[in-house]
C-alpha positions as CSV (number, residue, x, y, z in Angstrom):
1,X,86.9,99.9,117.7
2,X,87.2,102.8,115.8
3,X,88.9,106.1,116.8
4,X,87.7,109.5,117.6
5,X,88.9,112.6,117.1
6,X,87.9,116.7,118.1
7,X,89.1,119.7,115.9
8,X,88.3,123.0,116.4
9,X,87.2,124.8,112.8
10,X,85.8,128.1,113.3
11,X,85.2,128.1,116.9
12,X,83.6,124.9,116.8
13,X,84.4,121.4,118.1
14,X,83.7,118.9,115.5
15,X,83.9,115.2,116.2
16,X,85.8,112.9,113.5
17,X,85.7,109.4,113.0
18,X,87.8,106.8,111.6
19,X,87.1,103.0,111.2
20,X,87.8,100.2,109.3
21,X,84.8,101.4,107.5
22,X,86.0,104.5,105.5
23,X,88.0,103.4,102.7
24,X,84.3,102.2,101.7
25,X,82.1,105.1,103.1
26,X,84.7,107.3,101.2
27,X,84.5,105.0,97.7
28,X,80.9,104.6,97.8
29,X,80.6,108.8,98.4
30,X,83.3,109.7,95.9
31,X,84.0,107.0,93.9
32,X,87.6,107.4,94.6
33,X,90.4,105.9,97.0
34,X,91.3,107.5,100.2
35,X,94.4,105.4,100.2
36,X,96.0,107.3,97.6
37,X,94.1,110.7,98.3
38,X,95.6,110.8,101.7
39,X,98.9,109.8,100.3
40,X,99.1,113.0,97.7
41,X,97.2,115.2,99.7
42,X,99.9,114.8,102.6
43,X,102.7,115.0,100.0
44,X,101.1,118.4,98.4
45,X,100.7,120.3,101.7
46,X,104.7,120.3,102.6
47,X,105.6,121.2,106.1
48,X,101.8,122.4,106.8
49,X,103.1,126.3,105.2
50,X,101.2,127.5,102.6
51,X,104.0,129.0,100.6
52,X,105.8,125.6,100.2
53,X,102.9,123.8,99.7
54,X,101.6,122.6,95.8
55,X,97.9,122.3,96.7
56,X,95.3,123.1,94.0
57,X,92.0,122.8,93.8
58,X,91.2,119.2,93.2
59,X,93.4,118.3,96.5
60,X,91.4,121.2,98.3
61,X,88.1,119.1,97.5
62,X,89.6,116.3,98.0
63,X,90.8,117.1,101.6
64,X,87.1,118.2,102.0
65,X,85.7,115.3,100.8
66,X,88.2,113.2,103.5
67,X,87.0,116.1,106.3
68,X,83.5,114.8,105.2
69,X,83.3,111.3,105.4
70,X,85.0,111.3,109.3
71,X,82.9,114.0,110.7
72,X,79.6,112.4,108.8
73,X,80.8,108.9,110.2
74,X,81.3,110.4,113.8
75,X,77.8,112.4,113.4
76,X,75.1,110.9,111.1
77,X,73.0,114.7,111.8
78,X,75.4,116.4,109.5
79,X,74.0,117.3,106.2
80,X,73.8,114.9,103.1
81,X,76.5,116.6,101.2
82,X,79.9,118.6,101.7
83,X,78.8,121.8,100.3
84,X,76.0,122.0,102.9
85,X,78.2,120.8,106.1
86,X,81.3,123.5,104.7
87,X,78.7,126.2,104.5
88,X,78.4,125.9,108.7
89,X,81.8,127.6,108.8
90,X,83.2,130.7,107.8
91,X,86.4,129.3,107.9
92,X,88.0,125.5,107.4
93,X,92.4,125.9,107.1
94,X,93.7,122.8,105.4
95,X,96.5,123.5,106.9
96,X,95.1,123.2,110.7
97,X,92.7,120.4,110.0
98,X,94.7,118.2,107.5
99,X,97.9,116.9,109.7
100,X,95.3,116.1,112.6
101,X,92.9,114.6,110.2
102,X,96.4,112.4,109.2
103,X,97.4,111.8,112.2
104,X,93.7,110.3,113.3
105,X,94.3,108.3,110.4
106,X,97.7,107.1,111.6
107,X,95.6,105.9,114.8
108,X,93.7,104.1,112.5
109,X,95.9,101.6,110.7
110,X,98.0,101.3,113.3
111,X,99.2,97.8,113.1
112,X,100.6,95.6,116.3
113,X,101.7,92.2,114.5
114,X,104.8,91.3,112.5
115,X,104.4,88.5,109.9
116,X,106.3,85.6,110.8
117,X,107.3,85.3,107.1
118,X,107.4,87.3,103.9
119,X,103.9,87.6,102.0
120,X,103.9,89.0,98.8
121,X,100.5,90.7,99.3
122,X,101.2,92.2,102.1
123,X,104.3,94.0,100.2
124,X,101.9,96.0,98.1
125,X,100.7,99.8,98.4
126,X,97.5,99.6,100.2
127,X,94.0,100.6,98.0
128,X,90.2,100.3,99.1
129,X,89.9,97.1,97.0
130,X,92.7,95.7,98.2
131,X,91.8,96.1,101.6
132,X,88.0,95.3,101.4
133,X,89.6,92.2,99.5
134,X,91.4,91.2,103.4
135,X,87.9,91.8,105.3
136,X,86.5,89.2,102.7
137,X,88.9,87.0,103.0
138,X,88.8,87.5,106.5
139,X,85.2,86.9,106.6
140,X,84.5,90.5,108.1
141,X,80.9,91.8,106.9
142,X,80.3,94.8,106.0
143,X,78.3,95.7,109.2
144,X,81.6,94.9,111.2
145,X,83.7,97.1,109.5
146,X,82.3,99.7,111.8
147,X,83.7,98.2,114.9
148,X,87.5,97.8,113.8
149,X,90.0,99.6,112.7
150,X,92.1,99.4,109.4
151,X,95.3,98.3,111.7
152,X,92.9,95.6,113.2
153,X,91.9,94.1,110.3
154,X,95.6,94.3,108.9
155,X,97.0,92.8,112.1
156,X,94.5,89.8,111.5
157,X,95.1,89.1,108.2
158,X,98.8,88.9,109.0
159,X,97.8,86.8,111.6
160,X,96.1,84.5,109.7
161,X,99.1,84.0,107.5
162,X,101.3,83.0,110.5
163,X,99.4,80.5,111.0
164,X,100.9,78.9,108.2
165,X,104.1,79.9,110.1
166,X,106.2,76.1,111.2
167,X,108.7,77.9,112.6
168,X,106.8,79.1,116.0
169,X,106.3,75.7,116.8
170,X,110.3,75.8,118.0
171,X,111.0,76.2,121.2
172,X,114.7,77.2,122.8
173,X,116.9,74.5,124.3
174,X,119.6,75.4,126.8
175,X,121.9,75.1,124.4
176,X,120.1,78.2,122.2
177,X,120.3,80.2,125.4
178,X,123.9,79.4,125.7
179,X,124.8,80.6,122.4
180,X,122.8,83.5,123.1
């Protein structure tokens, strides 16, 4: 289940995709992490004003590079490369695209599950190897990375450690309620 998304650049409407299979669309492309390119590029732009905001270059290309990937993994007819896909516009505001770009993201790895009990793993900032690390462990191929989102496959991995859980086993007595 992955989520769509339409922004208008230019006039256009341009279809954007995120799944469970970005991080390693966007690693394979890029050779970098969109975990952590996300994370500074939404620290650099501020409050979406471009006088408070500490964007340079390298975060404008990255942001591209992010634009990219979703609207290439929503439609495979877009060119081969960024440069040729950004020359169809005249213009392309970070500052429009970006925080709707995020917030399809925030659809994304949406999670639904509470862990039962603290893991230690789970505690850590999230990368591309550490979540294509869970889909392995989860026995999630490649192929089915498509059909989830990152909040999916984080919701079953936590569920697979509450299975290890004892403590749901208990059930409330009367007594429990009365103390209630």
């Amino acid at each position: 289940m992955s989520m769509m998304k339409k922004i208008e650049i230019d006039g256009k409407a341009v279809a954007f995709k995120a799944s469970a299979a970005i991080p390693r669309i966007y690693r394979i492309k890029f050779q970098r992490d969109i975990y952590k390119d996300l994370s500074v590029l939404e620290k650099s732009i501020g409050d979406e004003d471009p006088e408070k905001s500490s964007l340079d270059l390298f975060s404008l290309e990255m942001f591209e590079n992010i634009a990219y990937v979703m609207a290439k993994h929503a439609d495979p007819s877009i060119p081969d490369n960024p440069e040729e896909w950004l020359d169809e516009f005249n213009t392309f505001s970070i500052y429009q695209v970006l925080p709707k770009l995020i917030e399809l993201w925030g659809m994304n790895i949406r999670t639904d599950v509470e862990a039962k009990k603290k893991l230690h793993a789970t505690d850590r900032e999230m990368t591309t190897p550490l979540f294509l690390l869970r889909c392995v462990q989860l026995g999630i191929s490649i192929r089915d990375l498509d059909l989830l989102t990152i909040g999916m496959v984080n919701d079953m991995f936590v569920e697979s450690r509450n299975d290890e859980y004892k403590g749901w086993r208990q059930v409330a007595t009367q007594e429990d309620f009365d103390r209630f």
